[in-house]
Each structure stands twice: as structure tokens, then as C-alpha cells.
C-alpha positions in Angstrom: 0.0 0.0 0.0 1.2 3.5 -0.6 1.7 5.8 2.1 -1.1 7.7 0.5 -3.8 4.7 0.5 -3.1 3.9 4.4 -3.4 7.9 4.8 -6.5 8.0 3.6 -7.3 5.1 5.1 -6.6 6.2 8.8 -8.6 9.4 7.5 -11.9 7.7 7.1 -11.5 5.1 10.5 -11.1 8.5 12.4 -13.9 10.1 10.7 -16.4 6.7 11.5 -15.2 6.9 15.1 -16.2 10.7 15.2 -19.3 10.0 13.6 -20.2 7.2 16.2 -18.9 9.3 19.1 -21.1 11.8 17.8 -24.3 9.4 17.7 -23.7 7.6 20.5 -23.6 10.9 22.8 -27.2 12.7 21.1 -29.6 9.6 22.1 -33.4 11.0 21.2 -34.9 9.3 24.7 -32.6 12.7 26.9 -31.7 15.1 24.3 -35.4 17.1 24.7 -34.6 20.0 27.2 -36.6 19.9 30.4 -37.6 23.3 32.0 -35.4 25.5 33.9 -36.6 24.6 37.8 -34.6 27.3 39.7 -34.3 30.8 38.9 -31.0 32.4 39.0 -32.6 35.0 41.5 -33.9 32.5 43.3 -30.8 30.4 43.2 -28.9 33.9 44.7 -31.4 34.7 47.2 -30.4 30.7 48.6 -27.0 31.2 48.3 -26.6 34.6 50.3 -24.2 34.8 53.1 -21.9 32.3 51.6 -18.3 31.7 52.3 -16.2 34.2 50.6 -14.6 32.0 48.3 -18.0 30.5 47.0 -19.9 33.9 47.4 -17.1 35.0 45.0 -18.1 32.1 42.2 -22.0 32.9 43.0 -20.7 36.2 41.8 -20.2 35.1 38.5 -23.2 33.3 38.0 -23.8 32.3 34.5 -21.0 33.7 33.3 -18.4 32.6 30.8 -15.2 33.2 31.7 -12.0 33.2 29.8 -8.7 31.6 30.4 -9.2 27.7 29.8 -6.8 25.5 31.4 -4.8 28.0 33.0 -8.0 29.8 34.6 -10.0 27.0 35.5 -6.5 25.1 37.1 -5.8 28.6 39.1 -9.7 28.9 40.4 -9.5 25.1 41.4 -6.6 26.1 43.7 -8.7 29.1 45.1 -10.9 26.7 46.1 -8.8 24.3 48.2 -10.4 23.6 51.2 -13.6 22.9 49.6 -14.9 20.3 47.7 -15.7 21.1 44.4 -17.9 19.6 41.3 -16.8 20.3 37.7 -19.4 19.8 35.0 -17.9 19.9 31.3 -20.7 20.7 28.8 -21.4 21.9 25.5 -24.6 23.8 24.0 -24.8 21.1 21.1 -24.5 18.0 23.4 -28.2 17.2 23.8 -27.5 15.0 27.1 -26.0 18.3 28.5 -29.5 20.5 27.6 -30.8 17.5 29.6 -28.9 17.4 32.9 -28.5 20.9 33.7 -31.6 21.7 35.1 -30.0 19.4 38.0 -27.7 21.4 38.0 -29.4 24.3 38.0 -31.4 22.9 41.4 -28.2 21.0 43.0 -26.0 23.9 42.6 -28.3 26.2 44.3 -29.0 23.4 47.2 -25.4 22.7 47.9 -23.8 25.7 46.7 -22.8 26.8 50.0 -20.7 24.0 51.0 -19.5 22.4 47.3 -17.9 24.5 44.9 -19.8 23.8 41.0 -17.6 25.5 38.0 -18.9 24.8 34.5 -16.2 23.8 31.6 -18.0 24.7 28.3 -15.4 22.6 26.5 -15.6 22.5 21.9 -18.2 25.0 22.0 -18.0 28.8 21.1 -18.9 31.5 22.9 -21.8 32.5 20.9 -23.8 29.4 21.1 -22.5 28.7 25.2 -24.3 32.3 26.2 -27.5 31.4 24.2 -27.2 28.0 26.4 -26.9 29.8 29.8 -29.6 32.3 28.4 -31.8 29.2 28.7 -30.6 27.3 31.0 -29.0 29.6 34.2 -27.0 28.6 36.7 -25.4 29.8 40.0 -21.7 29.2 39.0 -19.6 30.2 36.2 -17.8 27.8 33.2 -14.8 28.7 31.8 -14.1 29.2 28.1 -12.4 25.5 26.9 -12.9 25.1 23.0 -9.9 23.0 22.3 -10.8 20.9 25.3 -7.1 21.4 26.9 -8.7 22.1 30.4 -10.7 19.3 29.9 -7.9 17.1 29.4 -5.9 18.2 32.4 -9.0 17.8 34.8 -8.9 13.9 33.4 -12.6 15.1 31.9 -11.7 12.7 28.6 -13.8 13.6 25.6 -17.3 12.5 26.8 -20.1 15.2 27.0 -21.3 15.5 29.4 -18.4 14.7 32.0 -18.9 15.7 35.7 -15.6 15.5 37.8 -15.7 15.6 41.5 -12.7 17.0 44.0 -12.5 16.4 46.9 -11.3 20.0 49.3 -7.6 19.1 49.0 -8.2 19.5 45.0 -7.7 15.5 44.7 -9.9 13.9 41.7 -12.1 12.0 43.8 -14.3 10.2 40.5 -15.4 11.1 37.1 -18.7 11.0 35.9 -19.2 10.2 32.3 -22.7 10.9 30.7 -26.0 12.5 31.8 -27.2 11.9 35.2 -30.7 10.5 34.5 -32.7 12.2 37.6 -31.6 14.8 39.8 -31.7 12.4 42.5 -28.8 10.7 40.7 -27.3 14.0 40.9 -27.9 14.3 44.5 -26.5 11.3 45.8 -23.1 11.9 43.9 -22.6 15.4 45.3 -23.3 13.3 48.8 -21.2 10.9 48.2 -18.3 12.3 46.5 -18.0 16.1 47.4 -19.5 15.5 50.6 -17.9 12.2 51.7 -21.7 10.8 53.3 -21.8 7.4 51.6 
């Protein structure tokens, strides 16, 4: 074979493997996007009188911020001390329109003992900010579209991918998919932010 032929060839087994990636992470039975259950007001108004360092995310509710790796890594440290949850998403992942209203009710519950950051990993900015437009939440995501952040927080390339830190910044478990209830949810942030389980 020419080095052209097996070039071409590797081309279109990586292209197949996207494709299926692709598929296998937009299932039709939790792509439909539920409704929001927590206002970001209302989330705010739960989450007064937190500890400075999460009264300082809760400040920066909903927002993207920029930076990737280098921010995210430097906000994780901030936060040592405190356990924190790390959701990667992406406005086109449809199993990320379906888990964030948990996130949007967990964030708010918990949000004064667990730190929640968002990583809006291979997305742009235009399409992310239409997503939190629909879908607010209490905590900010960092900017990640070449998924380098992702790939130092161990986040693979699974959407969506919730990672949980325990407060000495140690990777406690990664979650890979949707959580299917927010009860699912729940009991993680219980079990592996909060150590009750």
C-alpha cells in the first residue's frame, strides 16, 4: 500500500469513530430539554451569606469566563479547602440540555458548602451564552474550546463529564454521561464532594 492509500485510510477510520462518538452521545430518549426549575434569582437569594470563596463564584453566576486550562487550574486552587464539582458541557451535546436543570437545582441546594464551576469545552462563545440564556445557573464555566482544560482535569472527551474534587483539590471520581434524575445527581454530590456514603 502506498503511504497515500493507508493515509487515507486512517482518514476515514477516524472520521467513523467521530461520527459514532457523535451518535452515541445525542440519544433522542434525553436530548429534549426539560424546564429550567430554579431561577437564577432565586438560586442567589439561597445562596446569600456564603463563604467568601463560593460567594465569589455565585458572583459570577452564569457567566463565561476566559482563560481555559490556566484559569480553570488557578480557580481550582482558590478553592482548596472545599470540595468542588466540575461539569464539562457543550450547547450542542443534547445529554448536556438534559442534565442541567439538576444542575441548575443541585447547585443552588449545595452551593454553599460544594464549589460547582462549568467547563463549556468544543463549543463557542456564541452558542454557550445562548445555552446559559436558557438554561442559568449559579456558577460560572470557563471558556475551553480546544478541550485542553478538559484534558488536564482527566474530563476525557465524553459530553457530558462531571468531575468531583474532593477540598484538598484531589480527583475524587469522574462522571461520564447525563445523570438521569436529579436524585442521581444528589447522591453523587453526597457521596463524593460530601464524603456521606
Amino acid at each position: 500500500m502506498s503511504r497515500k492509500t493507508l493515509l487515507l485510510a486512517a482518514a476515514a477510520v477516524a472520521l467513523v469513530a467521530v461520527v459514532v462518538l457523535g451518535l452515541s452521545q445525542t440519544g433522542t430518549d434525553n436530548s429534549a430539554p426539560k424546564a429550567s426549575t430554579v431561577s437564577l434569582a432565586d438560586a442567589q437569594r439561597r445562596l446569600a451569606g456564603s463563604p467568601p470563596e463560593l460567594a465569589a463564584l455565585h458572583e459570577q453566576a452564569n457567566q463565561l469566563l476566559p482563560g481555559g486550562r490556566k484559569a480553570i487550574l488557578a480557580r481550582i486552587d482558590d478553592l482548596k479547602g472545599r470540595p468542588v464539582v466540575i461539569n464539562k458541557w457543550a450547547s450542542w451535546c443534547g445529554p448536556c440540555r438534559f442534565e442541567f436543570p439538576f444542575f441548575q437545582e443541585v447547585s443552588a441546594r449545595y452551593g454553599k458548602r460544594v464549589a460547582f464551576v462549568g467547563l463549556n469545552s468544543g463549543d463557542n462563545d456564541a452558542d454557550a451564552a445562548k445555552f446559559l440564556k436558557r438554561f442559568p445557573v449559579s456558577f460560572p464555566s470557563y471558556t475551553d474550546p480546544n478541550e485542553k482544560a478538559a484534558l488536564a482535569l482527566k474530563a476525557g472527551s465524553y459530553y457530558p463529564t462531571t468531575v468531583f474534587l474532593d477540598a484538598d483539590g484531589k480527583q475524587v471520581t469522574v462522571h461520564q454521561g447525563n445523570y438521569k434524575t436529579e436524585q442521581q445527581l444528589v447522591d453523587a454530590v453526597e457521596r463524593y464532594a460530601l464524603g456521606r456514603g
